[in-house]
N, C-alpha and C positions, 0 to 999 in steps of 0.2 A: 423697407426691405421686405421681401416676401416670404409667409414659410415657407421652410423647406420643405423641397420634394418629397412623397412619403416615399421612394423608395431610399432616397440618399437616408433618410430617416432611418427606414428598417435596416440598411447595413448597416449604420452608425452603430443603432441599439446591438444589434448582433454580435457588431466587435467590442465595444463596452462588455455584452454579458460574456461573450466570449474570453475575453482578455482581465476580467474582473480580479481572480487571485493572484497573477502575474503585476501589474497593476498596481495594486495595492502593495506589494511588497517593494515591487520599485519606488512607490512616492512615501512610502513610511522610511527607505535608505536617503531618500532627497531630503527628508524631515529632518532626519539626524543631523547630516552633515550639514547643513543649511542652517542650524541650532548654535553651531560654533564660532570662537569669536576667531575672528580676522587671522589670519597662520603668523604674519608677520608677529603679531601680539602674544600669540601662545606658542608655537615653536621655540626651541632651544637656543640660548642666543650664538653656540654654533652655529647652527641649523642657519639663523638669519643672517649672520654675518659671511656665509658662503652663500647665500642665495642673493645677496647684493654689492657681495666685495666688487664687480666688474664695472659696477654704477660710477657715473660719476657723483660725488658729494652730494652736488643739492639734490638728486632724485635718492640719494640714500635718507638724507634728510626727509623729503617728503613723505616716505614710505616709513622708517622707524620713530621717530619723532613727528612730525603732524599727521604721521596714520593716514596720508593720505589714498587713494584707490591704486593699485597695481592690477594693470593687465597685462595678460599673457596674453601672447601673439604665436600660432602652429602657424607658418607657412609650407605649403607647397611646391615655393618657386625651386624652377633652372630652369633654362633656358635651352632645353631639349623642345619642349613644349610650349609651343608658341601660345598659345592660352597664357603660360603662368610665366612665360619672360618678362611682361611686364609688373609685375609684383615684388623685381628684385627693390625699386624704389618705395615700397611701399612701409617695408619699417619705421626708416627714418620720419615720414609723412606722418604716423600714427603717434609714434615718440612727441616730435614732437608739438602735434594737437593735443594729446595730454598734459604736455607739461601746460601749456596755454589754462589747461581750467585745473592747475594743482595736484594732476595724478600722473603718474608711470604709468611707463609701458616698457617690458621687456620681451626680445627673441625665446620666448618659452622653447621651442625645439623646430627642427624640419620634419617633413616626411618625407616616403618618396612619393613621386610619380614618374608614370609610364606613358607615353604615349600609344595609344592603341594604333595609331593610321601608321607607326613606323612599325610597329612588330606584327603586323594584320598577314599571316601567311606564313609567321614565320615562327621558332622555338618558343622564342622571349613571349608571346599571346598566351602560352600556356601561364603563365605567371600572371596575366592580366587579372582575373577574377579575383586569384588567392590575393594579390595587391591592394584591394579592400581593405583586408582584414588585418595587411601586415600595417598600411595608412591607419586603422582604429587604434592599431597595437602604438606605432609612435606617438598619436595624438595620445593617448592617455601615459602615455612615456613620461609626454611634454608639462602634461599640467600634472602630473605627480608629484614634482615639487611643492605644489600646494602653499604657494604663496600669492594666490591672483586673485581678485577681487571677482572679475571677469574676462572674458577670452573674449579676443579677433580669431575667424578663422579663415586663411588666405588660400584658396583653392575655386578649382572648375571643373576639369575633367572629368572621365568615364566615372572611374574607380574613385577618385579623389574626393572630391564632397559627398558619398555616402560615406567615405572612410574617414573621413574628417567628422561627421555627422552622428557616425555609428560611436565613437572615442568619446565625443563630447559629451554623449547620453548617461556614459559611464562617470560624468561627472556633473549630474543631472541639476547639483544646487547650483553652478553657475550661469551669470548671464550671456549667450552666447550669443554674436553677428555675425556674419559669413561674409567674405568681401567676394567680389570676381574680379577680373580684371576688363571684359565685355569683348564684342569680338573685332577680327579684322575687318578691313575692307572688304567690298564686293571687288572678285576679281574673274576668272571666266565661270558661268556660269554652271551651277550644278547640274544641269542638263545638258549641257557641252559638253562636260566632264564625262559624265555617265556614259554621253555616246562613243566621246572617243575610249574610254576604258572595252567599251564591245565589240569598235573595229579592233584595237590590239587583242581581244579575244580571239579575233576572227581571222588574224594576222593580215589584217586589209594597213595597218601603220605598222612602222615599228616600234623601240626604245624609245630613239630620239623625239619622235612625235607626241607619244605617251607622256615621258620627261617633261616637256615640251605643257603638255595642256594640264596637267600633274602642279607645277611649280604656275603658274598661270592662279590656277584656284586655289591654292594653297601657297599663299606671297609675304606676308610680312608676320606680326605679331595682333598676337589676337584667338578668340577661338574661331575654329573653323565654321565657315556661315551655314552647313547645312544642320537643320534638327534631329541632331542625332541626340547623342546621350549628355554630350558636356552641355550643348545650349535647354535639353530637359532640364537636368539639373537645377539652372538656374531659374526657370518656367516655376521647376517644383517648391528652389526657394522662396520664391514672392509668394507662391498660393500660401505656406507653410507663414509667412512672416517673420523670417528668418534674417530678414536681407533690410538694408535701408529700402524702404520703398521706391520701385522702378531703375534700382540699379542696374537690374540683369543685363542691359544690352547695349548701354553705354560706351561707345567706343577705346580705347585705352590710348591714352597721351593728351586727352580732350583736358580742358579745364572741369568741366562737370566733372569728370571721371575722376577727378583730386578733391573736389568738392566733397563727394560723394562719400573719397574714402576716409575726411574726417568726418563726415559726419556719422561712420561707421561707430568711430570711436565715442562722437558725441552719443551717439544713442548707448552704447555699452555704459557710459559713466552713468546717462538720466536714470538706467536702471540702478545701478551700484548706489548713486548718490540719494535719489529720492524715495530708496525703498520701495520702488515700485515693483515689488514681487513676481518679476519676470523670468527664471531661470529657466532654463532650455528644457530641462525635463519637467515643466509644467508645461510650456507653449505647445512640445509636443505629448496632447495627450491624442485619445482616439477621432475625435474631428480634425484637429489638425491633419492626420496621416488621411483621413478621408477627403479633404479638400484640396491635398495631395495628388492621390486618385485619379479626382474627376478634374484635376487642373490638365493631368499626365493625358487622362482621353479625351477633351474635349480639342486638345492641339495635337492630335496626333503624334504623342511622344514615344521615344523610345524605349522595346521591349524589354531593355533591361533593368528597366527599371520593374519589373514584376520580381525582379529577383531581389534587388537593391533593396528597394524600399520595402519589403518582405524584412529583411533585416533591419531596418532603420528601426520599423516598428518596434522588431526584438526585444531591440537594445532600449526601449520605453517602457517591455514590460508589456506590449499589444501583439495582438494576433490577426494577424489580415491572412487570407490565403486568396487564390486567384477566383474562386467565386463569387467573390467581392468584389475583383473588376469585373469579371464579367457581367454581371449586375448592375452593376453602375453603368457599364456601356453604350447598356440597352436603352437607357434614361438620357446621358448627357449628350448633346450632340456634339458636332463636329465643328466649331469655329473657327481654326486656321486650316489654311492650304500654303505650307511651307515646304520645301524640296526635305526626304522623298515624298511627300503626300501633295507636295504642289510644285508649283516652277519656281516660287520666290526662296529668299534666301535669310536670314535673319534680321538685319537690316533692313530690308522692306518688312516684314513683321513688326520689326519695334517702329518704324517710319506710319506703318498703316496703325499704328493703337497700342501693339505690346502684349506685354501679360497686362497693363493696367485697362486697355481695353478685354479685354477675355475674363479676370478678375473679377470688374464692374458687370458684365453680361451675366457670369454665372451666381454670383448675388443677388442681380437683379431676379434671376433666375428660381429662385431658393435652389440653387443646386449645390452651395457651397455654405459651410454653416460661418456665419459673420459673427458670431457671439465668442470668439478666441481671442487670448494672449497671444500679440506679438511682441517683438522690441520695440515698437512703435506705439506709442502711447493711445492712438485712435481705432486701433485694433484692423482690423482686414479691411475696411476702407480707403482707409490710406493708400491699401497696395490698387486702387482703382485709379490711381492717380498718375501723374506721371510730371517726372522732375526737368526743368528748363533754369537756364544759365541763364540768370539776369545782370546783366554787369557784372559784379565779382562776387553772386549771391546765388543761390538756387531756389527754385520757386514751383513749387507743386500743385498744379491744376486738372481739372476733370478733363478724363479724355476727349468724350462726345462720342461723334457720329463714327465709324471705320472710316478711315482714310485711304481706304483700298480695299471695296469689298470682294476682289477676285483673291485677297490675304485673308482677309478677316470679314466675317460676316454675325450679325448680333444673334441670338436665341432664336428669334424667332422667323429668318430668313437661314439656315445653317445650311454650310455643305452637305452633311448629311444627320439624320436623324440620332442616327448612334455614332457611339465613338469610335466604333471599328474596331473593338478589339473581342477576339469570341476565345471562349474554354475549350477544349476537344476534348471529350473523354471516351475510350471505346476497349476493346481488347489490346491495342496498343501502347498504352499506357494515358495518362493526361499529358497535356502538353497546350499549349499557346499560340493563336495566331493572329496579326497585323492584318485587317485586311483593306486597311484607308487607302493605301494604295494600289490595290489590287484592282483590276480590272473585275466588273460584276459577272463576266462570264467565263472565270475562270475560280469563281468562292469551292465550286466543287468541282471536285479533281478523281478520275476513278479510272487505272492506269495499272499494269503490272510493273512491279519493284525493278531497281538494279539497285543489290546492296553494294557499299563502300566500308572499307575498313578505314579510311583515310579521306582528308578531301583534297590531296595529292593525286591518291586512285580519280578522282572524279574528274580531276582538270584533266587529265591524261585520257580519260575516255571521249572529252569532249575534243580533243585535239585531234583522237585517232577517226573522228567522226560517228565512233560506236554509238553515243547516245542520240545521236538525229538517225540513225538507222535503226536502232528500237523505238523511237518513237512512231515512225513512219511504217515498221514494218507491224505494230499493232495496230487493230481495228479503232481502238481509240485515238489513233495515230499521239499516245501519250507516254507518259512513262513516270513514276515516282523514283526520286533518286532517296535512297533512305542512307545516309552518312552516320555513324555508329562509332561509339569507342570513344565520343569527345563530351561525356558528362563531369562533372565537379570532382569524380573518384576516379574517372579514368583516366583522365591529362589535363583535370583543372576549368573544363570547361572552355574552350577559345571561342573569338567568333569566326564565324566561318565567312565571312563579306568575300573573299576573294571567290565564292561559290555564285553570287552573285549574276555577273557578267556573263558569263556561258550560260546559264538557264535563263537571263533575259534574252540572249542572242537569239535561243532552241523556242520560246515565246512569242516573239517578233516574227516569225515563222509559221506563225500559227499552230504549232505545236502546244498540246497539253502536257505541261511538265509544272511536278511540285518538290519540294523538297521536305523529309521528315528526319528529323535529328536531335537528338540528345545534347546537343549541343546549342550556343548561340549564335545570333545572329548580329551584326553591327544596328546601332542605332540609324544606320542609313539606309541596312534593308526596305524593299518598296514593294514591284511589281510583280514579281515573281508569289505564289501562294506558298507558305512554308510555315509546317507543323513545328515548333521550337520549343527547347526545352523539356521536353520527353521522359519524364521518370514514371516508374523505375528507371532507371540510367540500362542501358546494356549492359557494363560492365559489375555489374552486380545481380545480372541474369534477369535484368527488363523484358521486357516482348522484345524489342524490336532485335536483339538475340538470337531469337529464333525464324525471323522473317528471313526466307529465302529466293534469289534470282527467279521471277517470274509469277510470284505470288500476287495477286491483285487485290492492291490496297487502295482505299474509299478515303481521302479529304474530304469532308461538307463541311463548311464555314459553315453555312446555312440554318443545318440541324444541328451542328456543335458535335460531329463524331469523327472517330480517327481508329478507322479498323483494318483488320484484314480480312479479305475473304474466303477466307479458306473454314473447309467442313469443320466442324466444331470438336470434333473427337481426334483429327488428325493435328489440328491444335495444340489443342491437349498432352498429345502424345510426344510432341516434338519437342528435343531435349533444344536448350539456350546452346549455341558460339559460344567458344571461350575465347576471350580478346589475345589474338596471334600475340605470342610470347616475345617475336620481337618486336613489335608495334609497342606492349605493355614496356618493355629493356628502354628503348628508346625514350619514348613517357618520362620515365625516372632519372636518365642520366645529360650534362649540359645546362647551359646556361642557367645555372642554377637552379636546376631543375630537383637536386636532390633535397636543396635546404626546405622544401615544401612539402616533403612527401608523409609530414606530419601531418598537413592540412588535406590535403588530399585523402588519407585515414579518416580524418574527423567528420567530414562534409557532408553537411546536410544535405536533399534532395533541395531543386531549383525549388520550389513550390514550399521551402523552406526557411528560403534564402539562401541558399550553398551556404550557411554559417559552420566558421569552421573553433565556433568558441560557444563555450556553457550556457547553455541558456538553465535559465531552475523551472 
């Protein structure tokens, strides 16, 4: 294996000295609790006799009398969420793999989940973010009972596996695995998709059409094949070693994919039974979240994960902030091309190598540090590997060579040098931009404003044809669309993808148009250049506040800035927008919009994590 890169180095150290008092007080709490003997043995024999009346006999038996292991299982499932309908079988499967080597397993608790691609445009998005937080809240819900040896945790989605991930941290002495459930089928393709999504922008189809190519790519059970945030996730588990090795993309209903998820369990027990000192709040210490990182840039994943795992850290007791991507960026290159950054769809990704090709590359690389606890006894190697159905057995060999280098390409032939993801920092606050997918002659964008109080306002501009008429009627024939009022404290943060399809339309056109917002952007974001996540937020009197209709404002991916250009005293002088009173009314009231308004109070800036819980 190679050393590592000195720059992965120098962030590393950074975030160690960085995170050093945080840190230490998290793993001296792992220490305590991880000192204690078994809950079933010390608990009150109320206490145990209500934590296993529901058992049948012999797994009570197991558990009180031969002491045998009990795991708790958080799942995620319903079947709203085609990702996690397949994980309603997954109980019983786990049950009964334990009982096979002597230990329980019990329903520890649900959480919820959301589907992002149903509520994308609509009320319920505003709750997408804080769903995080409320998923960390019932995962530590579930294992507060504190009768589990070690935890399954059965989740995919947006929100869901950092929520899932963030809960567990809080119960750092246990051994934790994370299942998926893998994705669907390929069905019309992500760039079929895309396009018909920009004739119905362009009102060239209608419904029915849309409907039509809609339900086409999005057809059975499974996660969704483009790489957005639910198939990051899973990318992020394997770097992390989190996961059985090469589960991530494993079809669901496959024999593997049962295989697989005993052998979830089997790896939870090797930890529990052999003492092999793996508990989740060790495995994630500060390399792990950095191999994280450069797993999340070198595949092109999604930007929400700048926020997500900004939190994940937290909850470890680490400190990462987005200078640390962007550093890393500049270093890891680019080895997948997967829709939006490529035409292929997940399936051909895992088909051409996987994360266990990508894995192996950036090891080979020293870009990834190999010296960590996983649940897997061989440590980050393993996850270079990748699992095959041998008759009724699974069998894990080296990837090799890319088996489709227009998907995946090794270190040193890459799509591109960097990972595409750059800082912006200027008078407009900091903020975040994707530019793997961007077209190289659109990285700098330098256009006059049209603010948005909404991106309601924005679709309706582009309908009445006002925003192709400001862009053509400036010299730059451009225009920046700056969308405002959608940070963490102002309505929870949504993503804004329905923004998407009209600034790709007004691009294809030749037109320079970018988008700046305090808001987010779906893990499917592409083409379009777009400043995201923006704090100060607006509604806490950020810049972009005070930017007004016609102001000319500078995107450079390039040089990493995000300004406006206006005289420097007149700046100055110029009082913030206060977010329309009834835009704010609206924000708070509805689909449960009020039980949050606690969260939305508490919330940290994006570049924080929007955490809306204590940190010390």
């Amino acid at each position: 294996m190679s050393l590592i890169h000195p720059v992965v180095e120098r962030v590393t150290l950074r975030i160690i000295e960085r995170s050093a008092p945080g840190r230490q007080a998290y793993l001296e709490r792992l220490e305590q609790m991880a000192q204690r003997a078994p809950a079933a043995q010390s608990l009150g024999c109320a206490n145990v006799a209500h934590a296993f009346a529901g058992l049948p006999g012999a797994d009570r038996i197991r558990i009180v009398e031969q002491k045998g292991p009990n795991v708790g299982i958080v799942t995620a499932y319903n079947d709203v969420l085609s990702a996690h309908a397949p994980l309603a079988a997954y109980p019983e499967i786990l049950k009964d793999q334990a009982r096979r080597h002597g230990a329980t397993a019990q329903v520890a608790g649900g959480v919820p989940a959301m589907c992002d691609g149903v509520t994308q445009g609509a009320p319920g998005m505003e709750l997408s973010l804080f769903s995080r937080d409320a998923i960390a809240m019932g995962t530590a819900i579930a294992l507060s009972h504190d009768v589990f040896d070690a935890a399954l945790l059965l989740g995919v989605c947006d929100k869901i596996v950092p929520g899932l991930l963030i809960g567990a941290l809080h119960f750092g002495h246990l051994p934790v695995v994370f299942l998926p459930a893998g994705p669907m089928g390929t069905g019309l393709s992500n760039s079929e998709k895309a396009k018909v999504r920009e004739q119905a922008a362009q009102g060239l189809v209608g419904r029915s059409e849309l409907l039509a190519a809609e339900s086409a790519a999005y057809h059975g059970q499974g996660t969704c094949t483009f790489y957005g945030t639910a198939n990051s996730n899973q990318m992020l588990l394997e770097a992390m070693g989190l996961h059985v090795p090469g589960t991530a993309f494993i079809p669901p209903g496959s024999k593997a994919r049962e295989l697989l998820t005993r052998e979830a369990m089997d790896s939870a027990l090797a930890i529990t039974r052999q003492r092999r000192f793996a508990p989740i709040g060790r495995v994630v210490d500060e390399r792990c979240i950095v191999n994280a990182m450069v797993a999340l840039l070198a595949t092109g994943g999604s930007t929400n994960h700048l926020i997500h795992w900004v939190a994940v850290a937290r909850a470890a007791g680490i400190i990462i902030d987005w200078n640390d991507f962007s550093e890393l960026s500049a270093v890891v290159p680019l080895l997948a091309r997967v829709y939006p950054n490529g035409q292929a769809d997940v399936n051909q990704f895992q088909a051409a190598g996987g994360p266990g090709f990508v894995i192996g590359e950036l090891l080979g690389a020293g870009l990834m540090h190999g010296d960590v606890l996983t649940v897997h006894a061989d440590g980050l190697k393993a996850y270079a590997r990748i699992p095959e159905l041998q008759g009724e057995t699974l069998a894990w060999h080296e990837v090799g060579a890319s088996g489709d280098d227009s998907v995946l390409r090794p270190v040193q032939q890459p799509f591109s040098p960097t990972g595409g993801l750059k800082l912006l920092d200027g008078n407009l606050g900091r903020s975040v931009i994707k530019i793997s997918a961007v077209p190289e002659d659109r990285h700098v964008v330098e256009a006059p404003a049209r603010v948005f109080d909404s991106q309601e306002e924005l679709l309706q501009a582009f309908k009445t044809g006002e925003l192709q008429s400001l862009c053509e009627s400036h010299a730059s024939r451009g225009l920046v669309c700056v969308v405002r009022w959608q940070g963490p404290r102002a309505n929870g943060m949504p993503e804004l993808h329905k923004l998407t399809p009209p600034l790709a339309v007004l691009q294809s056109k030749g037109l320079h148009v970018a988008l700046v917002t305090d808001g987010r952007m779906s893990g499917a974001s592409g083409k379009v250049p777009a400043a995201i996540h923006v704090w100060p937020e607006a509604s806490v009197g950020g810049p972009l506040a005070r930017v007004r209709n016609g102001d000319l404002l500078r995107l450079d991916a390039v040089a990493g800035t995000l300004g406006v250009l206006v005289d420097a005293d007149e700046w100055s002088r110029r009082q913030p927008d206060a977010m329309p009173r009834g835009l704010r009314e609206a924000n708070q009231h509805g689909f449960g919009r009020e039980l949050f308004a606690g969260m939305r109070h508490l919330a940290l800036c994006a570049e924080q994590g929007a955490c809306t819980w204590m940190i010390d």
